[in-house]
SERONU-534332 format. One record per residue (C-alpha): x, y, z; residue number from 1. Coordinates in steps of 0.2 Angstrom, whole numbers, plus 5000, padded with zeros to 4 digits. Layout:
% residues N
<site><u>X</u><v>Y</v><w>Z</w><i>NUM</i></site>
...
% end
This chain:
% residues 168
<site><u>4702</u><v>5540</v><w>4379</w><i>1</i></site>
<site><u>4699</u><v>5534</v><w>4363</w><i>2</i></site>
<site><u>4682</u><v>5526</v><w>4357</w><i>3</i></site>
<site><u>4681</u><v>5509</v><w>4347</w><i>4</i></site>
<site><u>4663</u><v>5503</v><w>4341</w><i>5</i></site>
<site><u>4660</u><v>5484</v><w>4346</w><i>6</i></site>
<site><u>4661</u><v>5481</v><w>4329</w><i>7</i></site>
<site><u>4680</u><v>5482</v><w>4330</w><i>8</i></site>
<site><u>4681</u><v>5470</v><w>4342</w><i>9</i></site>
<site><u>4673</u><v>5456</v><w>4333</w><i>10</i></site>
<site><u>4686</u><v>5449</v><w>4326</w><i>11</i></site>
<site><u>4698</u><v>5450</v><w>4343</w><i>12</i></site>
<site><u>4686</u><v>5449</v><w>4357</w><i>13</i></site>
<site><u>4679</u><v>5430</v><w>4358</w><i>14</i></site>
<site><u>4664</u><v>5437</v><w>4368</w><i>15</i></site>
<site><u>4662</u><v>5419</v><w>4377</w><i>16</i></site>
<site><u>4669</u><v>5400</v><w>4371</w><i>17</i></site>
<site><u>4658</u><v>5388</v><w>4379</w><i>18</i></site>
<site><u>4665</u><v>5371</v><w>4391</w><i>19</i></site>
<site><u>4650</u><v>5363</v><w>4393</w><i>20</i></site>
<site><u>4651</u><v>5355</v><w>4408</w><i>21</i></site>
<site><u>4636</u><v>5343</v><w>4406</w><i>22</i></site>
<site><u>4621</u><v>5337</v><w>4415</w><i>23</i></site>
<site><u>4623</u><v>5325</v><w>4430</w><i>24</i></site>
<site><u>4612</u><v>5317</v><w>4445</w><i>25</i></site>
<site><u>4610</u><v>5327</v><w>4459</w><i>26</i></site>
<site><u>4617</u><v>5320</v><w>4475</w><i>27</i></site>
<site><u>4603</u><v>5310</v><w>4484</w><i>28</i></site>
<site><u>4600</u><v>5318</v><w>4499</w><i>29</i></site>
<site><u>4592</u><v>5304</v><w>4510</w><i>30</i></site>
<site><u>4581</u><v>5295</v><w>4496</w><i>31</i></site>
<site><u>4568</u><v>5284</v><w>4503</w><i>32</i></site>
<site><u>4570</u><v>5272</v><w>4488</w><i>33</i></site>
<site><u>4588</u><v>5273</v><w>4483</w><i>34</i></site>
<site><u>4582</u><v>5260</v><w>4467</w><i>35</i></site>
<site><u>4573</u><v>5276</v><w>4460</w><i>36</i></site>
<site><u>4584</u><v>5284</v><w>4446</w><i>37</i></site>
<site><u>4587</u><v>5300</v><w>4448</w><i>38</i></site>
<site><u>4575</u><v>5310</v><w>4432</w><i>39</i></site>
<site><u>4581</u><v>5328</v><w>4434</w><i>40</i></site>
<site><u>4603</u><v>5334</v><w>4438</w><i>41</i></site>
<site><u>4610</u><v>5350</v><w>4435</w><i>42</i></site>
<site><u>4617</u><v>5358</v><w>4421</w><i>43</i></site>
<site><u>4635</u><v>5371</v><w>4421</w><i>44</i></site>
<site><u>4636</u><v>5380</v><w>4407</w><i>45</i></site>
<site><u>4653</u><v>5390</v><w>4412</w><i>46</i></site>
<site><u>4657</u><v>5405</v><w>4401</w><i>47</i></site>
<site><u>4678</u><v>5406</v><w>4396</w><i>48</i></site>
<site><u>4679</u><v>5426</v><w>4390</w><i>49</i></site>
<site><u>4693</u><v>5427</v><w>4377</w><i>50</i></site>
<site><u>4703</u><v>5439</v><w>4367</w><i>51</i></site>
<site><u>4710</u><v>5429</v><w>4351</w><i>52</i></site>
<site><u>4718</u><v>5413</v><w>4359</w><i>53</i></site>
<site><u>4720</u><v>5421</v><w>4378</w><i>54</i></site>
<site><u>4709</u><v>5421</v><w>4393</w><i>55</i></site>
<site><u>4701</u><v>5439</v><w>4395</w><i>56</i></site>
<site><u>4713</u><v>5450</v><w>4407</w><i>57</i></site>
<site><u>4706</u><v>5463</v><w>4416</w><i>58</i></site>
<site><u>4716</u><v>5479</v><w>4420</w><i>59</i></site>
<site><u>4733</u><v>5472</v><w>4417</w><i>60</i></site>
<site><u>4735</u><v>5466</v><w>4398</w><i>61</i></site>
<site><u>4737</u><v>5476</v><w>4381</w><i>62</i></site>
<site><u>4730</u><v>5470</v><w>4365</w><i>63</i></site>
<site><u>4729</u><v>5475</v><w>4351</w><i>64</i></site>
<site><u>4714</u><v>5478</v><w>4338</w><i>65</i></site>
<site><u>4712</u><v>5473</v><w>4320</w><i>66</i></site>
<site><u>4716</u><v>5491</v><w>4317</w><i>67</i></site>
<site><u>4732</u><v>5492</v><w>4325</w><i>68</i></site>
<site><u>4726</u><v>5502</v><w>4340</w><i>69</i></site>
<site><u>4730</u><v>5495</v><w>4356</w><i>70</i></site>
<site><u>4716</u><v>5494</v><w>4371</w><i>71</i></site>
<site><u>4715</u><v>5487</v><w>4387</w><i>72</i></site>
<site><u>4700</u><v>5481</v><w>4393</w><i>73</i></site>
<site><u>4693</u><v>5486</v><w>4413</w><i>74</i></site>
<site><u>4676</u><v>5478</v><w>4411</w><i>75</i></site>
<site><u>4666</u><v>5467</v><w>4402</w><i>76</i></site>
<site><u>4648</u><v>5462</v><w>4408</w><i>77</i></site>
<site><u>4635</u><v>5454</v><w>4400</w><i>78</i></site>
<site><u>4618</u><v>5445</v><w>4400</w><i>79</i></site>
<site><u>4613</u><v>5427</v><w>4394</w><i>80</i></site>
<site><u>4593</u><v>5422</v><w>4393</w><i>81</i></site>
<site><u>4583</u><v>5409</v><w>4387</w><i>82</i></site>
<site><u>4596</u><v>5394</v><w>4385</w><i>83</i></site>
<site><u>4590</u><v>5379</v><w>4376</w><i>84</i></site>
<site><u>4597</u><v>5362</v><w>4378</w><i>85</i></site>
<site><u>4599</u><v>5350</v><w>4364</w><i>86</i></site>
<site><u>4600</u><v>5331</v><w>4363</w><i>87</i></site>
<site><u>4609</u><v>5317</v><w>4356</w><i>88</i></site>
<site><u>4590</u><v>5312</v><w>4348</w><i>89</i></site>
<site><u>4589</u><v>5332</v><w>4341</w><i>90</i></site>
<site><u>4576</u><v>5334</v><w>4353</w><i>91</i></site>
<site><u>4575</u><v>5352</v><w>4364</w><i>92</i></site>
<site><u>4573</u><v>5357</v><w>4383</w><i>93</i></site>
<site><u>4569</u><v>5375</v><w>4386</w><i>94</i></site>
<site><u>4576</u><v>5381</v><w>4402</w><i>95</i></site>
<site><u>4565</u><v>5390</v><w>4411</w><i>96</i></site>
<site><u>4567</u><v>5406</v><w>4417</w><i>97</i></site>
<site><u>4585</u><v>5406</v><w>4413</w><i>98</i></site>
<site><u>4594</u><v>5425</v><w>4415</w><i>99</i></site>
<site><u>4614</u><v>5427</v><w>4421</w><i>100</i></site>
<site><u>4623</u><v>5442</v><w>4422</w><i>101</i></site>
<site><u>4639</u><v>5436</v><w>4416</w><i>102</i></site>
<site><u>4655</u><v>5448</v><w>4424</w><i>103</i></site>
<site><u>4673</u><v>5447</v><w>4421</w><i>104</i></site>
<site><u>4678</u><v>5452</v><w>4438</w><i>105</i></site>
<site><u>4668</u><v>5438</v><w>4447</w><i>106</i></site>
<site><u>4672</u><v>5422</v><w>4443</w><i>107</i></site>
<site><u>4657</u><v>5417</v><w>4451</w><i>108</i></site>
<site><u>4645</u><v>5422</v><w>4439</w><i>109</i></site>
<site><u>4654</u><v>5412</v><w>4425</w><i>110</i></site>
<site><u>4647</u><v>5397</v><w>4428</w><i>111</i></site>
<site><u>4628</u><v>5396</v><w>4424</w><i>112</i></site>
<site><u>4622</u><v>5385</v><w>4435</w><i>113</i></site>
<site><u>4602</u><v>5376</v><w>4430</w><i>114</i></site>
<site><u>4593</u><v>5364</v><w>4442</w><i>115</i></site>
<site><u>4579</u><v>5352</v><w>4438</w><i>116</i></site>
<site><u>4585</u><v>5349</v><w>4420</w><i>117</i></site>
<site><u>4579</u><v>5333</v><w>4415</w><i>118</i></site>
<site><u>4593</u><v>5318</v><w>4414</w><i>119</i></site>
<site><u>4598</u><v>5315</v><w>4397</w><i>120</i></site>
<site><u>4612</u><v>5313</v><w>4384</w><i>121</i></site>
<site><u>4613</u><v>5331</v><w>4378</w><i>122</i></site>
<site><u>4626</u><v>5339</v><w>4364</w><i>123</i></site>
<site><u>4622</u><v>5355</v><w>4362</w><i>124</i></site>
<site><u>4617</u><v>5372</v><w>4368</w><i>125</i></site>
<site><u>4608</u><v>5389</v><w>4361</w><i>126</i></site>
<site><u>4604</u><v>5403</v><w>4371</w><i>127</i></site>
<site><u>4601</u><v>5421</v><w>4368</w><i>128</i></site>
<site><u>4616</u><v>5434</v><w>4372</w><i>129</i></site>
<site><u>4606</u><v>5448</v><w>4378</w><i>130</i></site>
<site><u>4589</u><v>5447</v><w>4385</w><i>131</i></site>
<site><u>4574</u><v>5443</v><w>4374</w><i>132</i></site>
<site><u>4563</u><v>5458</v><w>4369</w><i>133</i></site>
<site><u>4547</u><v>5451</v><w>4379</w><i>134</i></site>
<site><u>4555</u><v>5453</v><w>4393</w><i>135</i></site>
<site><u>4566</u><v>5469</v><w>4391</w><i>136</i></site>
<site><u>4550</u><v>5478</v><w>4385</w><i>137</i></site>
<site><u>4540</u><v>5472</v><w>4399</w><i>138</i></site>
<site><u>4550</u><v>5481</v><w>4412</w><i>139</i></site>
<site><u>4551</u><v>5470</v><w>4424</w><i>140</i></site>
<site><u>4569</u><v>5470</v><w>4428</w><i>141</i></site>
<site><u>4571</u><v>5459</v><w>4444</w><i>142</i></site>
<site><u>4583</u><v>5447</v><w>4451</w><i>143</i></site>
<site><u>4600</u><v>5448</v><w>4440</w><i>144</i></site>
<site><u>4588</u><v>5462</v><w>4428</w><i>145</i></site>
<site><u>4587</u><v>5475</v><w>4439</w><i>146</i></site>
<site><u>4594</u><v>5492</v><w>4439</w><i>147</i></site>
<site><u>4606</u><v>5487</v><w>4452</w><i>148</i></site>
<site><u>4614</u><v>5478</v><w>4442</w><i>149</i></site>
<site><u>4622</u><v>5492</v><w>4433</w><i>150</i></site>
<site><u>4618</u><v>5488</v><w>4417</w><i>151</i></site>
<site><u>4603</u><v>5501</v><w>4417</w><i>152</i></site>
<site><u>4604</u><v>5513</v><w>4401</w><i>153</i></site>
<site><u>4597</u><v>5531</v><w>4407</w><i>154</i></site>
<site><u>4596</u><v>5538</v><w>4390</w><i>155</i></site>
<site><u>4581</u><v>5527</v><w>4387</w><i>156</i></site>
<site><u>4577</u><v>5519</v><w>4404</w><i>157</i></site>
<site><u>4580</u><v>5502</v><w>4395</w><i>158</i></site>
<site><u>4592</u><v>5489</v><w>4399</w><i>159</i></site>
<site><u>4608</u><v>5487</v><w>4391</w><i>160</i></site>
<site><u>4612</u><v>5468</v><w>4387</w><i>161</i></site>
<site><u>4632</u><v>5471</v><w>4384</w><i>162</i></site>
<site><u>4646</u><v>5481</v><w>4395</w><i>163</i></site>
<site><u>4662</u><v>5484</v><w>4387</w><i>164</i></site>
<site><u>4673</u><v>5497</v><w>4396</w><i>165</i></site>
<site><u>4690</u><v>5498</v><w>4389</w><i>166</i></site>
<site><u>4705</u><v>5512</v><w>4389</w><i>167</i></site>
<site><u>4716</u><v>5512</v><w>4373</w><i>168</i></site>
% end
C-alpha cells in the first residue's frame, strides 16, 4: 500500500463544500399564543465531501492525485467544532457546544443539525475543522469525542481530528 501525506491531496480532495441549508421556525407544537413569533429555528449545515468536481465514492472509484498516482479512498472521517453564524447586519452567533463527527459512510452525520438558534437573516458560516485545543487538551472526550468513536490516536492518547484511509 502506498502512503500519500494529506498534503497531496489538497488540491484533489475538497475536504467538505458547504449547502447551507439555512435557519427556519420550528414547527409549533401546540402554542398557546399562535400570534407569538417564533425567536429561536434550527439550522442544517450539511457537509457535500468532494474529490475535484464529483461527490466523494467510497470503495468503488479511482482517482487520480496531482502526482499522477492513483488512490481510492475507503474512509474519510472528520470533526467539525465551534461553528459561528453570521448575518446579513455582520453580526455573530456562536453555537454552543457545537461537535459532529462527520463520516463518509453514514449519510446521517452529514447534515449538522443545531437547535435553539436565534431566527435571523443569516449569510454565512465559520467553524473549526478539528476540535479546538481547549478542549482536546482537556480530555474530556464525550458524546461524538470519545474514544469510541474511533478517532482515538494511541501514540499519544489524543484525539485525531481527521481520518483519511485510502489504498493506491
Amino acid at each position: 500500500m502506498k502512503r500519500f501525506s494529506l498534503s497531496a491531496f489538497s488540491s484533489t480532495l475538497a475536504l467538505a463544500s458547504l449547502l447551507l441549508a439555512g435557519c427556519k421556525k420550528d414547527a409549533p407544537a401546540a402554542a398557546k399564543d399562535e400570534s407569538a413569533a417564533a425567536t429561536t429555528g434550527e439550522f442544517t449545515l450539511h457537509m457535500a465531501n468532494m474529490v475535484g468536481t464529483a461527490p466523494l465514492a467510497l470503495d468503488v472509484t479511482t482517482y487520480q492525485a496531482p502526482n499522477g498516482d492513483n488512490y481510492q479512498v475507503n474512509a474519510f472521517r472528520y470533526y467539525i467544532s465551534n461553528v459561528v453564524l453570521r448575518k446579513a447586519d455582520n453580526s455573530t452567533y456562536a453555537v454552543p457546544n457545537t461537535y459532529f463527527l462527520v463520516d463518509q459512510k453514514d449519510a446521517d452525520t452529514q447534515d449538522l443539525v443545531m437547535k435553539e438558534i436565534p431566527v435571523g437573516d443569516y449569510t454565512g458560516v465559520t467553524f473549526t475543522f478539528g476540535v479546538d485545543s481547549t478542549r482536546s487538551k482537556a480530555g474530556n472526550f464525550t458524546g461524538v469525542l470519545s474514544s469510541g468513536k474511533g478517532l482515538l490516536w494511541t501514540m499519544n492518547g489524543g484525539p485525531e481530528f481527521i481520518n483519511l484511509e485510502f489504498k493506491g
